[in-house]
C-alpha positions in Angstrom: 8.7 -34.9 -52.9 9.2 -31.7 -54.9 5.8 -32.1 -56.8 4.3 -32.3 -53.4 5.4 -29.3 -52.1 5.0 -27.0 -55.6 1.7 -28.2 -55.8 0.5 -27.1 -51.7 2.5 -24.0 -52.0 -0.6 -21.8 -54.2 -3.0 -22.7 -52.3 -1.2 -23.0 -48.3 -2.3 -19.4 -47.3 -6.2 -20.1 -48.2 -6.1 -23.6 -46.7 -4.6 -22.3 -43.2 -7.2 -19.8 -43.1 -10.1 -22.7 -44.0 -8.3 -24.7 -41.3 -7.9 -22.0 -38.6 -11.7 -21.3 -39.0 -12.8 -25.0 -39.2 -11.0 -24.9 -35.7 -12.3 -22.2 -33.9 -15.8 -23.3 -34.8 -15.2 -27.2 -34.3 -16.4 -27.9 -37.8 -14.7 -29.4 -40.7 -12.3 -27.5 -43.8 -15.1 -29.0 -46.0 -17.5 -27.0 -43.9 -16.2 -23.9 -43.8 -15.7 -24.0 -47.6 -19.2 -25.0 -48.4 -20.1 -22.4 -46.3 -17.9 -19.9 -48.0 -19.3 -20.2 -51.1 -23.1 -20.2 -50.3 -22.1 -17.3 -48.4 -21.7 -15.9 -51.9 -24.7 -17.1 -53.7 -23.0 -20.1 -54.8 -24.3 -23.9 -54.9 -21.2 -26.0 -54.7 -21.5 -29.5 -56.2 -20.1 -31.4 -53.5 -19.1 -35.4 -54.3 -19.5 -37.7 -51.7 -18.0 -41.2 -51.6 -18.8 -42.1 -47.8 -21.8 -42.3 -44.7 -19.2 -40.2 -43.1 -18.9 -37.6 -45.9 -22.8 -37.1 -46.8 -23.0 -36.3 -42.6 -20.5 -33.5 -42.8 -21.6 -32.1 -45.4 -25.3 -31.8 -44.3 -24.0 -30.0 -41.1 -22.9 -27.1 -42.8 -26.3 -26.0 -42.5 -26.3 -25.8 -38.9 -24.0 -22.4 -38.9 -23.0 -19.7 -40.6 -20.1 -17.8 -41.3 -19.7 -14.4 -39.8 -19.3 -11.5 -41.7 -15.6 -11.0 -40.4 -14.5 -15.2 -40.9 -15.9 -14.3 -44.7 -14.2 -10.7 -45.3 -10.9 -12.6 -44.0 -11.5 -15.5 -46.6 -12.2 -12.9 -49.4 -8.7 -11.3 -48.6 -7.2 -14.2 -48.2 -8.4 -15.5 -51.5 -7.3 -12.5 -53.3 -3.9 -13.1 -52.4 -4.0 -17.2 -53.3 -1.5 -17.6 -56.3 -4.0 -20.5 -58.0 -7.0 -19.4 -59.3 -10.3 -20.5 -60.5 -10.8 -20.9 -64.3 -13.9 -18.1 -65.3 -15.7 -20.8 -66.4 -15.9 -23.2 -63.6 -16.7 -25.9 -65.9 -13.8 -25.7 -68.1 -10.6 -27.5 -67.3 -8.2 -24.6 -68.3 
């Protein structure tokens, strides 16, 4: 149980926002996120295992994020104890 809750506790801030957001807008946390990071230029490599996963994803290009939902993520994330590697591709 404690390895459950050190390893949510970096990351809880960011994923409430993703959640609050994926709420007001009836859309998933997956959604938003995508959304987040084309928002920035970025082309997540999203895996897909399931029908239900490949539909999801492809509606995250039926909205956008508003330039106030992304300012709040960008704080948000600033604050988010666990960070990205600078080379997304390397494991450390």
């Amino acid at each position: 149980m404690l390895y459950l809750k050190t390893t949510k506790k970096p990351t809880y801030e960011l994923r409430r926002c993703l959640k609050r957001i994926a709420h007001q807008r009836s859309v998933s946390q997956a959604q938003v996120a995508i959304n987040w990071c084309c928002y920035q230029g970025t082309i997540p490599l999203v895996g897909m295992r399931k029908k239900s996963q490949v539909i999801d994803v492809s509606n995250v290009f039926n909205w956008n994020l508003n330039n106030n939902e992304f300012k709040i993520l960008q704080e948000v994330s600033k604050n988010c104890l666990k960070k990205m590697p600078k080379n997304p591709f390397s494991s450390i």
